[in-house]
C-alpha positions as CSV (number, residue, x, y, z in Angstrom):
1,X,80.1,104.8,76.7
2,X,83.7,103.4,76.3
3,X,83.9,100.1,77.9
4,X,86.8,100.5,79.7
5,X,84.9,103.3,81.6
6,X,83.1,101.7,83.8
7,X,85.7,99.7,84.6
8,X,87.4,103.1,86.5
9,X,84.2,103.2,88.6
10,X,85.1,104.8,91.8
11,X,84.2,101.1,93.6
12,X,86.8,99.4,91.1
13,X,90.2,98.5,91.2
14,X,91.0,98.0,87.9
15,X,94.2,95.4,88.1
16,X,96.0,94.7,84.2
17,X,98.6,92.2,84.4
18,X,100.1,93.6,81.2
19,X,100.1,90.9,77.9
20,X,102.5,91.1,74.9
21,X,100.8,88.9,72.0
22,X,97.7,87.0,71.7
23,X,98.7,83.7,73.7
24,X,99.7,86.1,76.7
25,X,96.5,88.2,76.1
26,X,94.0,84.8,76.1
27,X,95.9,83.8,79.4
28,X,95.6,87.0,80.7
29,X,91.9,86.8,80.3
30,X,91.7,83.3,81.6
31,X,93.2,84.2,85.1
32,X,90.3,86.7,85.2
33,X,91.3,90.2,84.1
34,X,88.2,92.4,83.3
35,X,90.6,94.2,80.5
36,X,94.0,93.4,78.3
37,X,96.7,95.8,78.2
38,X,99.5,95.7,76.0
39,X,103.3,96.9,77.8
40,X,104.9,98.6,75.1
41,X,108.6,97.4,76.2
42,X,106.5,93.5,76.3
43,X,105.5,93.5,72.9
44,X,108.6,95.0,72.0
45,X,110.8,92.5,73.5
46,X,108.2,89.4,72.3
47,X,109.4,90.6,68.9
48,X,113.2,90.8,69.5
49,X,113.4,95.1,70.2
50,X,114.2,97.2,72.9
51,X,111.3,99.2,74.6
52,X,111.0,103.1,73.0
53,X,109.3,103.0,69.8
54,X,112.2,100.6,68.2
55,X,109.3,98.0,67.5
56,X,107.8,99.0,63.9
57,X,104.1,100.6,64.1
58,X,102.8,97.6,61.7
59,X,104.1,95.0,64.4
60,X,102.2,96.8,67.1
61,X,99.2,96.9,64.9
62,X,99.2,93.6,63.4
63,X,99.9,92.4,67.5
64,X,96.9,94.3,68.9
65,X,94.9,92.6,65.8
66,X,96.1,89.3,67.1
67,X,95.2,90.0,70.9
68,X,91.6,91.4,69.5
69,X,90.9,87.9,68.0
70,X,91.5,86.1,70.9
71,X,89.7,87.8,73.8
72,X,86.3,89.3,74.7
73,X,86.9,92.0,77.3
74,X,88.1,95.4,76.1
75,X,92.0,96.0,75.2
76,X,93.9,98.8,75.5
77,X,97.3,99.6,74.2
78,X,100.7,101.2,75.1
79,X,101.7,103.6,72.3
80,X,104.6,105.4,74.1
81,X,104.5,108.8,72.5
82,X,101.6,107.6,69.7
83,X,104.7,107.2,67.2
84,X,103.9,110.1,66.2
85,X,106.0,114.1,66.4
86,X,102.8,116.1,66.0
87,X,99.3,116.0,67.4
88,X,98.2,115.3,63.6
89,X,100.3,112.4,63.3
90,X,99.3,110.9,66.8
91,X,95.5,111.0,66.3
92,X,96.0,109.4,62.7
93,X,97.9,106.9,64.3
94,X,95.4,106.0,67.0
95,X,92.7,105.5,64.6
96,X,94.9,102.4,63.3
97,X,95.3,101.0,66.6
98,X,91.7,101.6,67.5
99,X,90.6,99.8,63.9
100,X,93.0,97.1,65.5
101,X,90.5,96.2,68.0
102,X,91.8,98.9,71.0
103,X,89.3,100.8,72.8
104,X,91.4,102.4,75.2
105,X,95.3,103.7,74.7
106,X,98.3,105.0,77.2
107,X,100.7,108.2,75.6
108,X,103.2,109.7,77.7
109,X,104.9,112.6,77.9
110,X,108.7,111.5,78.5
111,X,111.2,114.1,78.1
112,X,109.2,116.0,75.9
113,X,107.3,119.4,76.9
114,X,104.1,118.7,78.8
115,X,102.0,121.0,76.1
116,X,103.4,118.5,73.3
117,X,101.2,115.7,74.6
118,X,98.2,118.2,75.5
119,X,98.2,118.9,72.2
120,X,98.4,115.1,70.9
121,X,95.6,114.6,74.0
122,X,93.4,117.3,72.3
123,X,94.2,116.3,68.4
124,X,93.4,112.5,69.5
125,X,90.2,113.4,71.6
126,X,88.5,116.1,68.9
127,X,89.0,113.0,66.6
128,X,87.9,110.4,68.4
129,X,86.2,111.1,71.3
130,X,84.7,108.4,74.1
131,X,85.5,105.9,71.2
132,X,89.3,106.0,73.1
133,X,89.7,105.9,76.9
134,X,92.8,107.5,77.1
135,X,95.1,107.3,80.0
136,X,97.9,110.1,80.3
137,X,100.9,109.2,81.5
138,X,103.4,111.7,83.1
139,X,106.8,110.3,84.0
140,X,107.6,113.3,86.8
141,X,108.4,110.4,88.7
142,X,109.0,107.8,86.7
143,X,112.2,109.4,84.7
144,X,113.2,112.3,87.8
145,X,112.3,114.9,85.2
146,X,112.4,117.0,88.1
147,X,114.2,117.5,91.5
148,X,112.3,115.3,93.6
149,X,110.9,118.0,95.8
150,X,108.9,119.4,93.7
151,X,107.6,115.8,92.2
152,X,104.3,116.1,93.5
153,X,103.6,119.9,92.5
154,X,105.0,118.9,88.9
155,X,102.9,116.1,88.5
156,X,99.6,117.5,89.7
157,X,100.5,120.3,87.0
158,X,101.0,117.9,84.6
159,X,97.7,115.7,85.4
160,X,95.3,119.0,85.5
161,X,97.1,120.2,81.6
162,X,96.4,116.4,80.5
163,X,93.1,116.6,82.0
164,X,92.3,120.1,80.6
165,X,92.9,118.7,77.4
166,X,90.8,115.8,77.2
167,X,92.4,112.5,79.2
168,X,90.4,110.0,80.9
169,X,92.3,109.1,83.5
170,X,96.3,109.7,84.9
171,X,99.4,107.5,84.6
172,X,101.8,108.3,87.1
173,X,104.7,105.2,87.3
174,X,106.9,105.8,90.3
175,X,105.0,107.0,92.8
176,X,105.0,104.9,95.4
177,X,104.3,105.9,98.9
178,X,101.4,105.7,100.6
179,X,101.0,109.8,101.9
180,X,102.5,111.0,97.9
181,X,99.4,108.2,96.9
182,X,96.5,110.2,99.3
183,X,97.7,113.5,98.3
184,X,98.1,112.6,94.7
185,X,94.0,111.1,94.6
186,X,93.2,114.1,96.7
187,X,94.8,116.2,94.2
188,X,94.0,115.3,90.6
189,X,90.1,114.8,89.8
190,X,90.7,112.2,87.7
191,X,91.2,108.0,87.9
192,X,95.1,107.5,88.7
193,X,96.7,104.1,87.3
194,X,99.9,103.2,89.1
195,X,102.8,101.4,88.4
196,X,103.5,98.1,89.7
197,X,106.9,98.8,91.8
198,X,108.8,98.1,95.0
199,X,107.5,99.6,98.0
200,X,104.0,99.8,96.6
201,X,101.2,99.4,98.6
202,X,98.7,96.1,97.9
203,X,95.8,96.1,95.9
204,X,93.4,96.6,99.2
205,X,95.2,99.5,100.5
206,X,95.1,100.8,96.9
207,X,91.3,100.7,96.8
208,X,91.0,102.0,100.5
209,X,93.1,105.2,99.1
210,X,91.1,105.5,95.7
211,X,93.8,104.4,93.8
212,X,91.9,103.1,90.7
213,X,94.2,101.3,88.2
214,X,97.4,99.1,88.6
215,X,99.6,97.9,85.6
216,X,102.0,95.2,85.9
217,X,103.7,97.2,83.1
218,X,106.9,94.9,81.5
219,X,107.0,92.7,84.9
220,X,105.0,89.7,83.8
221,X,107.1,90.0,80.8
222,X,109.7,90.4,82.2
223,X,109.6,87.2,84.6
224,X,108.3,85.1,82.0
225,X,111.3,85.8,79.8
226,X,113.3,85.1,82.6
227,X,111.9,81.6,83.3
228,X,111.6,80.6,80.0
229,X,116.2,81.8,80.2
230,X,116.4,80.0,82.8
231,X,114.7,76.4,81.3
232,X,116.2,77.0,78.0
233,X,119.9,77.6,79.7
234,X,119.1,74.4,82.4
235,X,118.3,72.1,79.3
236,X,121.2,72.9,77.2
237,X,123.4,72.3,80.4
238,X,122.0,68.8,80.9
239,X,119.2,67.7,78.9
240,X,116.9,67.3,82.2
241,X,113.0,66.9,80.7
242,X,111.7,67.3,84.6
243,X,111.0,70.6,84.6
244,X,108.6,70.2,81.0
245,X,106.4,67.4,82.8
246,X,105.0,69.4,85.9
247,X,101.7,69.4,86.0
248,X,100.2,73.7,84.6
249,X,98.2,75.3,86.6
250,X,95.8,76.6,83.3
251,X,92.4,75.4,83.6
252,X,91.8,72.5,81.1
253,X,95.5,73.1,79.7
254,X,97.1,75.6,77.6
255,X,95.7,74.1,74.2
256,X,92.4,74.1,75.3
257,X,92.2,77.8,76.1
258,X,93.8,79.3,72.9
259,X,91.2,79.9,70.5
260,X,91.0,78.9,66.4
């Protein structure tokens, strides 16, 4: 069985405050996630590019090698589109990123056709099989790929040909209220991971809808670039050391927790 799966259980919430290189991923563990996920637009930015497949495939590996060294619970990584145009190409590249330590991977579908990334499901899965939980993510929503009234048809279409073709569970990033949430679970026989985003209903409410899988996607990322601006920007203004001296909240320190 692949690790992540029971981790989908239908009693779980599976929360993943997303990581973006080992130091993130150790922390990550620390604060008690049961799984590391990568963000691809994370490690992207930790390495100076934009999110969408600008970061070089090596860096992504030789990241999800580093992250593998440094925690114990399963990892699974964002690979956009697999870097990869073909369903051949895709499945060879997953097999790098699960020799990189991954058990698990997201692919999307973007603006690409929805039978592009069955096929990439199905190339990936005859391959590889429960050796990759693979989560399938549509972004109906996400990127308004169509009018917004037929969101929820499109997207349960979506989820059934990603099913069909051999995904473990459904990404669907901008869905947000609570009756498109009840619908959706009622909908698609398969785990559905959500987005963190305004609007969203918490983590109990989640569980209570059978909601089974949240991603902080880019947004831990994305606030910890921020702060680290923001101190970097303070202490060239005026040279203040205060804000370097408060006291962590990390058990034992941040030293003690990264690993040799």
């Amino acid at each position: 069985m692949n690790p992540l799966a029971p981790l989908h259980a239908a009693s779980e919430l599976l929360i993943l405050p997303n990581a973006w290189d080992a130091g993130s991923a150790r922390l990550v563990e620390v604060a008690g996630a049961k799984a590391i996920a990568t963000s691809s637009a994370a490690v992207a930015w930790a390495q100076g590019y934009p999110d969408g497949e600008a970061l070089p495939f090596d860096a992504l590996l030789a990241t999800l090698r580093a992250m593998a060294r440094v925690v114990g619970v399963p990892l699974t990584a964002d690979i956009e589109q697999a870097y990869g145009a073909t369903p051949a190409a895709a499945a060879q590249n997953v097999g790098a990123v699960l020799e990189a330590g991954a058990c698990g991977i997201n692919i999307e579908d973007g603006s690409e056709a929805p039978e592009l990334l069955c096929a990439k499901i199905a190339a990936i899965k005859a391959r590889f099989g429960a050796r990759v939980w693979l989560n399938a993510r549509t972004d109906v929503f996400l990127k308004s790929l169509v009018p917004a009234a037929q969101g929820f048809e499109e997207t349960v279409r979506r989820a059934m040909l990603y099913q069909g073709a051999g995904a473990d569970s459904i990404f669907v990033p901008g869905a947000v209220e609570d009756d498109l949430l009840v619908r959706l679970v009622a909908a698609i026989d398969a785990p559905i991971n959500l987005l963190a985003w305004p609007g969203l209903p918490d983590a109990a409410r989640l569980k209570a809808i059978g909601i089974r899988r949240l991603s902080a996607g880019g947004g831990v990322a994305k606030a910890s670039f921020d702060h680290a601006f923001v101190l970097a920007r303070d202490f060239l203004r005026d040279g203040r050391s205060e804000p370097f001296t408060r006291p962590l909240n990390i058990p034992e320190g941040l030293n003690a927790q990264m690993k040799r």
